[in-house]
C-alpha positions, 0 to 999 in steps of 0.5 A: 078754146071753150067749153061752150059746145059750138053748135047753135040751138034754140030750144025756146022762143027768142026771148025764151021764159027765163030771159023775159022774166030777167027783162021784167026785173029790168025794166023796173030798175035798169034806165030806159035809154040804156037799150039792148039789140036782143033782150036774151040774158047771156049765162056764158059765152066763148068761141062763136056762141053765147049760151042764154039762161034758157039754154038757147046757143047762138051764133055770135056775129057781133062780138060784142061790137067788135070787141071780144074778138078773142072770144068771150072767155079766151083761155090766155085772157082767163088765166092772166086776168084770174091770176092778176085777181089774185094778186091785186084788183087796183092801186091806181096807177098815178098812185103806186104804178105796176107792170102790167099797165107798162107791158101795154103800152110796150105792146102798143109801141111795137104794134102800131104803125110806124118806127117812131119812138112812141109812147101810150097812156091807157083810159077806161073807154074809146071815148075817153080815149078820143077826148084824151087824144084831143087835149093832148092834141091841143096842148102839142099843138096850141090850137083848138079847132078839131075836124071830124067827117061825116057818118063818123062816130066817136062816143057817148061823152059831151066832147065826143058827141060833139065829133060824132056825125049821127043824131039819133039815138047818140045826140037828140036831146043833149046838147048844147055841145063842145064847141070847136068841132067841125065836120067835113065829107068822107070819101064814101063810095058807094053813095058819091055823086059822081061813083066810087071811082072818083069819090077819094081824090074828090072828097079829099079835095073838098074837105082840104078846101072847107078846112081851110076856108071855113077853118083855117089849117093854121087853127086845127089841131087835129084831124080825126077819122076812122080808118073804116067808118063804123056805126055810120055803116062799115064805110071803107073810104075810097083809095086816095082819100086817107092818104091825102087827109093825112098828107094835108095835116102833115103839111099844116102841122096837124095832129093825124088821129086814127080812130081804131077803136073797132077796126084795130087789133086784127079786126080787118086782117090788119093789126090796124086798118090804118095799115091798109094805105100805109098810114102812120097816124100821129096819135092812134086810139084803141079800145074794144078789142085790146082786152078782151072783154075789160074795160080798156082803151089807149091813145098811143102815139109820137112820144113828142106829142104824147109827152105835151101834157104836163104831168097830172094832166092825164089819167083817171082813177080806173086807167089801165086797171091792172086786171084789164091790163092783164086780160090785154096782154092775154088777148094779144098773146092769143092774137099772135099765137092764133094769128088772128090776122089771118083767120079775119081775112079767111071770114072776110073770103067766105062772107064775101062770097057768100054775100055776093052769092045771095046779092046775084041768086036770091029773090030780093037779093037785089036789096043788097045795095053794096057789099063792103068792109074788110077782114071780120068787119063787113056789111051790106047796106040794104037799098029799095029794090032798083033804086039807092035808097035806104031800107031801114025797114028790111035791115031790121027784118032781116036782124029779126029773122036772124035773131029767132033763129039763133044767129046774132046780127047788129044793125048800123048806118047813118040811115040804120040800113045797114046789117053788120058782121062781126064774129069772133076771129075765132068762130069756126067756119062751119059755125060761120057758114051756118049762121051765113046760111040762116042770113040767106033763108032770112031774105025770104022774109022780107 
Protein backbone atom coordinates (compact mmCIF):
# COMPACT_ATOMS: atom_id res chain seq x y z
CA UNK A 1 0.00 0.00 0.00
CA UNK A 2 3.18 2.30 1.26
CA UNK A 3 6.07 2.87 1.62
CA UNK A 4 5.90 4.54 4.64
CA UNK A 5 7.05 1.71 7.23
CA UNK A 6 4.20 1.23 9.50
CA UNK A 7 5.58 1.64 12.91
CA UNK A 8 4.95 4.54 15.10
CA UNK A 9 8.22 6.62 16.20
CA UNK A 10 9.27 9.81 17.89
CA UNK A 11 12.27 10.77 17.83
CA UNK A 12 11.58 14.35 18.91
CA UNK A 13 9.55 16.37 21.38
CA UNK A 14 5.79 16.57 19.51
CA UNK A 15 6.50 19.50 18.09
CA UNK A 16 9.97 18.58 16.97
CA UNK A 17 12.74 21.71 15.55
CA UNK A 18 11.89 21.64 12.26
CA UNK A 19 8.08 21.87 12.54
CA UNK A 20 8.38 24.59 15.26
CA UNK A 21 10.41 26.67 12.71
CA UNK A 22 7.89 25.88 9.77
CA UNK A 23 4.78 27.03 12.46
CA UNK A 24 6.91 30.35 13.03
CA UNK A 25 7.15 31.22 9.03
CA UNK A 26 3.43 30.29 9.47
CA UNK A 27 2.29 32.46 11.81
CA UNK A 28 3.70 35.27 9.85
CA UNK A 29 1.69 34.51 6.93
CA UNK A 30 -0.83 32.05 7.37
CA UNK A 31 -4.30 33.76 9.03
CA UNK A 32 -4.66 33.21 12.53
CA UNK A 33 -8.48 31.51 12.20
CA UNK A 34 -7.25 28.98 10.31
CA UNK A 35 -6.30 26.71 13.46
CA UNK A 36 -4.59 23.14 13.38
CA UNK A 37 -5.40 20.18 15.81
CA UNK A 38 -1.13 19.62 15.98
CA UNK A 39 1.28 21.91 14.71
CA UNK A 40 3.35 18.73 13.24
CA UNK A 41 4.25 19.42 9.41
CA UNK A 42 3.27 16.43 7.56
CA UNK A 43 6.49 15.12 4.90
CA UNK A 44 4.44 11.95 3.67
CA UNK A 45 1.79 10.00 4.84
CA UNK A 46 0.07 6.45 3.68
CA UNK A 47 -1.29 3.25 5.30
CA UNK A 48 -1.65 4.32 9.22
CA UNK A 49 0.81 6.75 9.64
CA UNK A 50 2.02 10.48 8.70
CA UNK A 51 5.73 10.87 8.82
CA UNK A 52 6.71 14.84 10.17
CA UNK A 53 9.50 16.56 8.65
CA UNK A 54 11.28 15.67 11.98
CA UNK A 55 11.27 12.20 11.22
CA UNK A 56 8.37 11.42 13.87
CA UNK A 57 5.85 8.69 12.49
CA UNK A 58 2.35 8.65 14.20
CA UNK A 59 -0.42 6.47 14.28
CA UNK A 60 -3.10 8.40 12.36
CA UNK A 61 -6.62 7.81 13.84
CA UNK A 62 -8.06 10.71 11.87
CA UNK A 63 -7.79 10.54 8.66
CA UNK A 64 -7.91 13.70 7.86
CA UNK A 65 -11.44 14.21 9.29
CA UNK A 66 -12.41 11.10 7.94
CA UNK A 67 -11.39 11.71 4.68
CA UNK A 68 -8.45 9.70 3.57
CA UNK A 69 -9.66 6.56 4.14
CA UNK A 70 -8.06 4.73 1.57
CA UNK A 71 -5.03 5.90 2.97
CA UNK A 72 -3.06 9.20 2.20
CA UNK A 73 -1.12 7.87 -0.91
CA UNK A 74 -3.31 4.71 -1.98
CA UNK A 75 -1.73 3.07 -4.75
CA UNK A 76 -4.92 3.09 -7.45
CA UNK A 77 -5.63 6.99 -6.18
CA UNK A 78 -1.77 7.72 -7.02
CA UNK A 79 -1.89 5.97 -10.42
CA UNK A 80 -5.28 7.55 -11.65
CA UNK A 81 -4.57 10.86 -10.38
CA UNK A 82 -0.78 10.98 -11.85
CA UNK A 83 -1.98 9.67 -15.22
CA UNK A 84 -4.97 12.35 -15.44
CA UNK A 85 -2.06 14.89 -14.64
CA UNK A 86 -0.47 13.82 -17.69
CA UNK A 87 -3.16 14.20 -19.71
CA UNK A 88 -4.66 17.31 -18.63
CA UNK A 89 -5.36 19.39 -15.24
CA UNK A 90 -9.11 21.11 -16.34
CA UNK A 91 -11.05 22.37 -18.91
CA UNK A 92 -14.15 22.70 -16.84
CA UNK A 93 -16.67 20.63 -17.19
CA UNK A 94 -19.66 23.18 -18.10
CA UNK A 95 -16.89 24.32 -20.66
CA UNK A 96 -15.78 21.11 -22.56
CA UNK A 97 -17.09 17.75 -20.41
CA UNK A 98 -14.66 14.83 -20.04
CA UNK A 99 -15.32 11.28 -18.67
CA UNK A 100 -14.12 10.96 -15.60
CA UNK A 101 -16.38 13.39 -14.24
CA UNK A 102 -19.40 10.85 -15.87
CA UNK A 103 -17.73 7.83 -14.54
CA UNK A 104 -18.52 9.37 -11.10
CA UNK A 105 -21.35 9.91 -11.04
CA UNK A 106 -22.38 6.22 -12.71
CA UNK A 107 -20.41 5.31 -9.67
CA UNK A 108 -22.36 7.28 -7.34
CA UNK A 109 -25.96 5.88 -8.90
CA UNK A 110 -24.85 2.54 -8.40
CA UNK A 111 -23.72 3.20 -5.04
CA UNK A 112 -26.12 5.11 -3.15
CA UNK A 113 -29.19 3.66 -1.57
CA UNK A 114 -32.00 2.92 -3.48
CA UNK A 115 -33.18 1.67 -7.37
CA UNK A 116 -34.56 4.80 -8.52
CA UNK A 117 -33.08 6.49 -11.62
CA UNK A 118 -30.60 8.91 -10.09
CA UNK A 119 -28.56 11.51 -11.29
CA UNK A 120 -25.17 13.18 -9.64
CA UNK A 121 -23.72 16.96 -10.11
CA UNK A 122 -20.04 16.98 -8.63
CA UNK A 123 -18.92 20.14 -6.25
CA UNK A 124 -15.46 21.13 -4.60
CA UNK A 125 -16.53 21.11 -0.97
CA UNK A 126 -19.18 19.20 1.48
CA UNK A 127 -20.55 22.54 2.11
CA UNK A 128 -20.91 23.37 -1.34
CA UNK A 129 -22.51 20.11 -1.75
CA UNK A 130 -25.15 20.77 1.32
CA UNK A 131 -26.11 24.50 -0.56
CA UNK A 132 -26.40 22.71 -3.95
CA UNK A 133 -28.65 20.33 -2.58
CA UNK A 134 -30.51 23.08 -1.06
CA UNK A 135 -31.26 25.11 -4.02
CA UNK A 136 -31.93 22.17 -5.93
CA UNK A 137 -34.22 21.25 -3.28
CA UNK A 138 -36.25 24.76 -3.42
CA UNK A 139 -36.41 24.61 -6.97
CA UNK A 140 -38.20 21.06 -7.08
CA UNK A 141 -40.06 21.75 -4.49
CA UNK A 142 -41.04 25.88 -4.73
CA UNK A 143 -40.58 25.97 -1.26
CA UNK A 144 -38.38 27.62 0.97
CA UNK A 145 -38.26 26.59 4.70
CA UNK A 146 -35.19 24.24 5.42
CA UNK A 147 -35.09 22.23 9.10
CA UNK A 148 -32.01 21.24 10.38
CA UNK A 149 -31.45 19.30 13.89
CA UNK A 150 -29.77 20.01 16.76
CA UNK A 151 -25.86 19.19 17.29
CA UNK A 152 -25.74 19.20 13.47
CA UNK A 153 -23.03 20.14 11.32
CA UNK A 154 -23.03 21.28 7.76
CA UNK A 155 -19.96 23.57 6.84
CA UNK A 156 -18.17 26.91 6.92
CA UNK A 157 -20.28 28.80 4.21
CA UNK A 158 -22.93 31.52 5.08
CA UNK A 159 -25.88 29.27 3.95
CA UNK A 160 -24.32 26.30 5.94
CA UNK A 161 -23.44 28.18 8.90
CA UNK A 162 -26.97 28.87 9.03
CA UNK A 163 -27.86 24.72 9.29
CA UNK A 164 -25.12 24.00 11.55
CA UNK A 165 -26.22 23.71 15.02
CA UNK A 166 -22.84 24.81 17.12
CA UNK A 167 -21.60 28.38 17.91
CA UNK A 168 -17.85 28.38 18.39
CA UNK A 169 -15.65 28.01 16.69
CA UNK A 170 -17.71 27.87 13.13
CA UNK A 171 -20.52 30.87 13.63
CA UNK A 172 -19.42 33.47 16.57
CA UNK A 173 -18.74 36.50 14.93
CA UNK A 174 -20.47 35.81 11.46
CA UNK A 175 -23.38 36.47 11.26
CA UNK A 176 -26.15 37.69 10.25
CA UNK A 177 -27.02 34.45 8.39
CA UNK A 178 -29.20 32.78 5.65
CA UNK A 179 -32.71 32.85 6.77
CA UNK A 180 -35.40 30.18 6.30
CA UNK A 181 -33.47 27.83 8.81
CA UNK A 182 -34.78 25.96 11.58
CA UNK A 183 -33.66 23.67 14.07
CA UNK A 184 -35.33 20.70 15.54
CA UNK A 185 -34.24 17.86 18.23
CA UNK A 186 -32.21 14.92 17.58
CA UNK A 187 -32.85 11.73 18.82
CA UNK A 188 -29.43 11.57 21.05
CA UNK A 189 -29.53 8.76 23.31
CA UNK A 190 -27.21 9.28 25.46
CA UNK A 191 -28.29 12.56 26.65
CA UNK A 192 -32.43 12.10 26.57
CA UNK A 193 -34.28 12.89 29.48
CA UNK A 194 -36.33 10.17 29.56
CA UNK A 195 -33.15 7.30 28.33
CA UNK A 196 -32.06 6.03 25.36
CA UNK A 197 -34.79 3.95 24.89
CA UNK A 198 -37.56 6.05 24.41
CA UNK A 199 -35.45 9.17 22.73
CA UNK A 200 -36.22 7.72 18.77
CA UNK A 201 -39.96 7.58 18.79
CA UNK A 202 -39.95 10.62 21.24
CA UNK A 203 -37.87 12.89 19.49
CA UNK A 204 -39.31 12.25 16.13
CA UNK A 205 -42.48 13.02 17.63
CA UNK A 206 -41.47 16.25 18.68
CA UNK A 207 -39.66 17.48 15.89
CA UNK A 208 -42.78 16.32 13.45
CA UNK A 209 -44.69 18.54 16.02
CA UNK A 210 -42.47 21.72 15.87
CA UNK A 211 -42.29 21.47 11.88
CA UNK A 212 -45.40 21.55 11.60
CA UNK A 213 -46.58 24.08 14.26
CA UNK A 214 -43.83 26.57 13.85
CA UNK A 215 -43.17 25.78 10.22
CA UNK A 216 -45.69 24.34 8.58
CA UNK A 217 -44.90 20.96 6.57
CA UNK A 218 -46.40 22.46 3.37
CA UNK A 219 -43.28 25.42 3.64
CA UNK A 220 -40.45 23.03 4.01
CA UNK A 221 -38.36 22.05 1.33
CA UNK A 222 -35.97 19.97 2.84
CA UNK A 223 -35.04 18.11 5.60
CA UNK A 224 -31.37 17.58 6.31
CA UNK A 225 -29.81 15.42 8.77
CA UNK A 226 -26.67 13.46 9.10
CA UNK A 227 -27.35 9.82 9.42
CA UNK A 228 -24.39 9.72 12.20
CA UNK A 229 -23.85 13.28 13.79
CA UNK A 230 -20.40 14.11 13.24
CA UNK A 231 -18.66 17.20 14.81
CA UNK A 232 -21.52 17.41 17.24
CA UNK A 233 -19.94 14.15 18.76
CA UNK A 234 -20.46 10.90 16.78
CA UNK A 235 -24.04 11.08 17.64
CA UNK A 236 -25.84 7.66 16.18
CA UNK A 237 -29.70 8.77 16.31
CA UNK A 238 -31.69 6.56 18.29
CA UNK A 239 -33.50 3.46 16.28
CA UNK A 240 -36.96 4.63 15.19
CA UNK A 241 -35.80 8.44 14.89
CA UNK A 242 -34.61 8.28 11.01
CA UNK A 243 -37.05 6.48 9.75
CA UNK A 244 -39.62 8.32 11.10
CA UNK A 245 -38.25 11.78 9.85
CA UNK A 246 -37.93 10.39 6.53
CA UNK A 247 -41.63 8.92 6.66
CA UNK A 248 -42.82 12.48 7.45
CA UNK A 249 -41.34 14.18 4.68
CA UNK A 250 -42.33 11.87 2.56
CA UNK A 251 -45.78 12.29 3.19
CA UNK A 252 -45.27 16.20 3.16
CA UNK A 253 -43.76 16.34 -0.08
CA UNK A 254 -40.38 16.81 1.60
CA UNK A 255 -36.87 16.61 0.19
CA UNK A 256 -35.35 13.72 2.55
CA UNK A 257 -31.23 15.10 2.62
CA UNK A 258 -28.57 12.81 4.03
CA UNK A 259 -25.70 14.34 4.84
CA UNK A 260 -23.14 11.69 4.28
CA UNK A 261 -20.25 13.71 3.94
CA UNK A 262 -18.15 12.00 6.91
CA UNK A 263 -19.86 8.95 7.50
CA UNK A 264 -20.38 7.77 3.61
CA UNK A 265 -17.89 5.63 1.32
CA UNK A 266 -17.28 2.76 3.96
CA UNK A 267 -16.73 4.62 6.95
CA UNK A 268 -19.39 2.83 9.04
CA UNK A 269 -18.96 -0.56 7.64
CA UNK A 270 -21.65 0.67 5.11
CA UNK A 271 -21.38 2.22 2.01
CA UNK A 272 -23.35 4.84 3.51
CA UNK A 273 -24.63 4.93 7.22
CA UNK A 274 -28.03 5.74 5.92
CA UNK A 275 -28.11 2.01 4.81
CA UNK A 276 -28.34 1.02 8.57
CA UNK A 277 -32.50 1.66 8.98
CA UNK A 278 -33.10 1.15 5.30
CA UNK A 279 -33.17 4.69 4.36
CA UNK A 280 -33.45 6.08 0.76
CA UNK A 281 -32.89 9.55 1.15
CA UNK A 282 -34.12 11.76 -2.00
CA UNK A 283 -30.75 13.77 -2.26
CA UNK A 284 -27.40 12.20 -0.68
CA UNK A 285 -24.44 14.71 -0.12
CA UNK A 286 -20.65 13.38 -0.39
CA UNK A 287 -17.44 14.67 0.08
CA UNK A 288 -14.41 13.89 2.26
CA UNK A 289 -13.88 10.28 1.49
CA UNK A 290 -15.00 9.96 -2.17
CA UNK A 291 -11.42 10.76 -3.59
CA UNK A 292 -9.01 10.33 -1.76
CA UNK A 293 -7.42 13.05 -0.41
CA UNK A 294 -8.72 15.85 -3.60
CA UNK A 295 -11.12 18.01 -3.35
CA UNK A 296 -14.30 16.36 -4.45
CA UNK A 297 -17.79 16.55 -3.12
CA UNK A 298 -21.40 15.46 -4.93
CA UNK A 299 -25.18 15.49 -4.37
CA UNK A 300 -26.65 12.72 -6.04
CA UNK A 301 -30.22 11.95 -5.80
CA UNK A 302 -33.74 11.19 -7.75
CA UNK A 303 -33.29 12.15 -11.35
CA UNK A 304 -36.35 14.20 -10.93
CA UNK A 305 -35.46 16.12 -8.35
CA UNK A 306 -31.87 16.73 -9.39
CA UNK A 307 -33.18 17.46 -13.12
CA UNK A 308 -35.38 20.77 -11.28
CA UNK A 309 -32.74 23.29 -11.81
CA UNK A 310 -32.40 24.97 -15.14
CA UNK A 311 -29.40 24.25 -16.95
CA UNK A 312 -26.68 26.70 -15.78
CA UNK A 313 -27.84 26.69 -12.43
CA UNK A 314 -25.37 24.41 -11.16
CA UNK A 315 -21.83 24.15 -11.25
CA UNK A 316 -18.70 25.89 -10.64
CA UNK A 317 -15.53 26.27 -12.27
CA UNK A 318 -13.42 23.45 -10.21
CA UNK A 319 -16.62 20.87 -10.41
CA UNK A 320 -15.54 17.74 -10.69
CA UNK A 321 -12.00 18.79 -11.45
CA UNK A 322 -10.93 16.18 -13.71
CA UNK A 323 -7.85 15.07 -11.58
CA UNK A 324 -10.14 14.55 -8.48
CA UNK A 325 -12.34 12.66 -10.68
CA UNK A 326 -9.62 10.55 -11.23
CA UNK A 327 -8.40 10.12 -7.52
CA UNK A 328 -12.38 9.09 -6.74
CA UNK A 329 -12.69 6.42 -9.23
CA UNK A 330 -9.24 5.34 -7.62
CA UNK A 331 -10.59 5.44 -4.23
CA UNK A 332 -13.71 3.35 -4.86
CA UNK A 333 -11.58 0.82 -6.92
CA UNK A 334 -9.47 0.48 -3.69
CA UNK A 335 -12.72 0.28 -1.85
CA UNK A 336 -14.15 -2.59 -3.28
CA UNK A 337 -10.93 -4.44 -4.37
CA UNK A 338 -10.14 -4.19 -0.36
CA UNK A 339 -13.68 -4.49 0.79
CA UNK A 340 -13.16 -1.74 2.94
CA UNK A 341 -16.64 -2.39 4.18
CA UNK A 342 -15.54 -5.23 6.09
CA UNK A 343 -11.97 -4.17 7.71
CA UNK A 344 -14.50 -0.57 9.15
CA UNK A 345 -16.40 -3.17 10.76
CA UNK A 346 -13.15 -5.23 12.04
CA UNK A 347 -11.90 -1.66 13.71
CA UNK A 348 -15.16 -0.92 15.03
CA UNK A 349 -14.97 -4.77 16.77
CA UNK A 350 -11.49 -4.19 18.16
CA UNK A 351 -12.18 -0.35 19.35
CA UNK A 352 -15.08 -1.06 20.98
CA UNK A 353 -13.94 -3.85 23.04
CA UNK A 354 -11.09 -2.31 23.78
CA UNK A 355 -12.91 0.79 25.07
CA UNK A 356 -15.01 -0.78 27.03
CA UNK A 357 -12.18 -2.53 28.58
CA UNK A 358 -10.91 0.59 29.73
CA UNK A 359 -14.39 2.13 30.65
CA UNK A 360 -14.93 -1.05 33.26
CA UNK A 361 -10.91 -1.55 34.59
CA UNK A 362 -9.11 1.83 34.23
CA UNK A 363 -8.69 4.17 37.10
CA UNK A 364 -10.83 7.23 35.80
CA UNK A 365 -12.24 4.70 33.36
CA UNK A 366 -15.63 5.86 34.79
CA UNK A 367 -15.08 9.12 32.47
CA UNK A 368 -16.02 7.43 29.54
CA UNK A 369 -19.64 8.46 29.76
CA UNK A 370 -20.85 6.64 26.46
CA UNK A 371 -19.04 4.38 23.91
CA UNK A 372 -20.89 4.96 20.73
CA UNK A 373 -20.57 5.20 16.71
CA UNK A 374 -20.28 2.69 14.01
CA UNK A 375 -17.54 0.75 11.77
CA UNK A 376 -14.16 3.67 11.70
CA UNK A 377 -16.37 6.29 13.00
CA UNK A 378 -16.28 5.91 16.99
CA UNK A 379 -15.89 8.20 20.19
CA UNK A 380 -16.30 8.30 23.82
CA UNK A 381 -17.98 11.23 25.23
CA UNK A 382 -15.98 11.97 28.59
CA UNK A 383 -18.32 13.02 31.49
CA UNK A 384 -17.22 13.99 35.38
CA UNK A 385 -16.64 11.10 37.24
CA UNK A 386 -20.65 10.01 38.67
CA UNK A 387 -22.38 12.61 36.95
CA UNK A 388 -23.40 13.22 33.02
CA UNK A 389 -21.74 16.27 32.76
CA UNK A 390 -19.34 17.34 30.31
CA UNK A 391 -15.29 16.94 30.58
CA UNK A 392 -14.19 19.40 27.93
CA UNK A 393 -11.17 19.39 30.03
CA UNK A 394 -10.25 15.62 30.11
CA UNK A 395 -11.01 15.46 26.44
CA UNK A 396 -8.03 17.67 25.56
CA UNK A 397 -5.69 15.79 28.27
CA UNK A 398 -6.41 12.81 26.89
CA UNK A 399 -5.92 14.28 22.89
CA UNK A 400 -2.58 15.78 24.68
CA UNK A 401 -1.23 12.69 26.23
CA UNK A 402 -1.99 11.17 22.92
CA UNK A 403 -0.26 13.38 20.39
CA UNK A 404 3.20 13.34 22.51
CA UNK A 405 3.38 9.99 22.22
CA UNK A 406 2.62 9.77 18.77
CA UNK A 407 -0.85 8.77 18.10
CA UNK A 408 -3.31 11.41 16.45
CA UNK A 409 -6.70 11.79 18.05
CA UNK A 410 -9.39 14.78 17.37
CA UNK A 411 -11.75 16.17 19.56
CA UNK A 412 -15.30 16.81 18.62
CA UNK A 413 -18.90 17.53 20.33
CA UNK A 414 -21.31 20.40 20.88
CA UNK A 415 -19.53 20.34 24.29
CA UNK A 416 -15.83 19.85 22.83
CA UNK A 417 -15.98 16.17 25.14
CA UNK A 418 -15.85 14.06 23.05
CA UNK A 419 -12.29 11.99 21.52
CA UNK A 420 -13.14 10.89 18.10
CA UNK A 421 -11.27 7.87 15.99
CA UNK A 422 -11.00 7.96 12.71
CA UNK A 423 -8.22 5.66 11.21
CA UNK A 424 -7.63 4.80 7.73
CA UNK A 425 -9.84 1.81 6.79
CA UNK A 426 -6.48 0.36 5.82
CA UNK A 427 -4.51 0.98 9.15
CA UNK A 428 -3.23 -2.68 10.31
CA UNK A 429 -4.54 -3.95 13.37
CA UNK A 430 -1.46 -4.14 15.02
CA UNK A 431 -1.16 -0.46 14.28
CA UNK A 432 -4.43 0.16 15.63
CA UNK A 433 -4.04 -2.03 19.01
CA UNK A 434 -0.80 0.15 19.74
CA UNK A 435 -2.21 3.43 19.22
CA UNK A 436 -5.34 1.79 21.59
CA UNK A 437 -2.95 1.28 23.74
CA UNK A 438 -1.14 4.73 24.34
CA UNK A 439 -5.11 5.89 24.72
CA UNK A 440 -5.14 3.54 27.88
CA UNK A 441 -1.83 4.82 29.26
CA UNK A 442 -3.04 8.30 28.47
CA UNK A 443 -6.18 7.71 31.17
CA UNK A 444 -3.42 8.00 33.79
CA UNK A 445 -2.80 11.51 32.99
CA UNK A 446 -6.06 12.90 33.59
Amino acid sequence: MTAIPQERRVVTAIPGPKSVELQARRLATVAAGVGSTLPVFTARAGGGIIEDVDGNRLIDLGSGIAVTSVGASAEAVVRRASAQLADFTHTCFMVTPYEGYVEVCEQLAELTPGDHAKKSALFNSGAEAVENAVKIARIYTKRTAVVVFDHGYHGRTNLTMALTAKNMPYKQGFGPFAPEVYRVPVAYGYRWPTGAENAGAEASAQAIDQITKQIGADNVAAIIIEPVLGEGGFIEPAKGFLPAIAQFAKDNGIVFVADEIQSGFCRTGQWFACEDEGIVPDLITTAKGIAGGLPLSAVTGRAEIMDAAHSGGLGGTYGGNPVACAGALGAIETMRELDLNGKAKRIEEIMKGRLAEMQAKLPGGDVIGDIRGRGAMIAIELVKSGTKDPNPEAAAKLAKACHAEGVLVLTCGTYGNVLRFLPPLVIGEDLLNEALDVIEQAFGQI
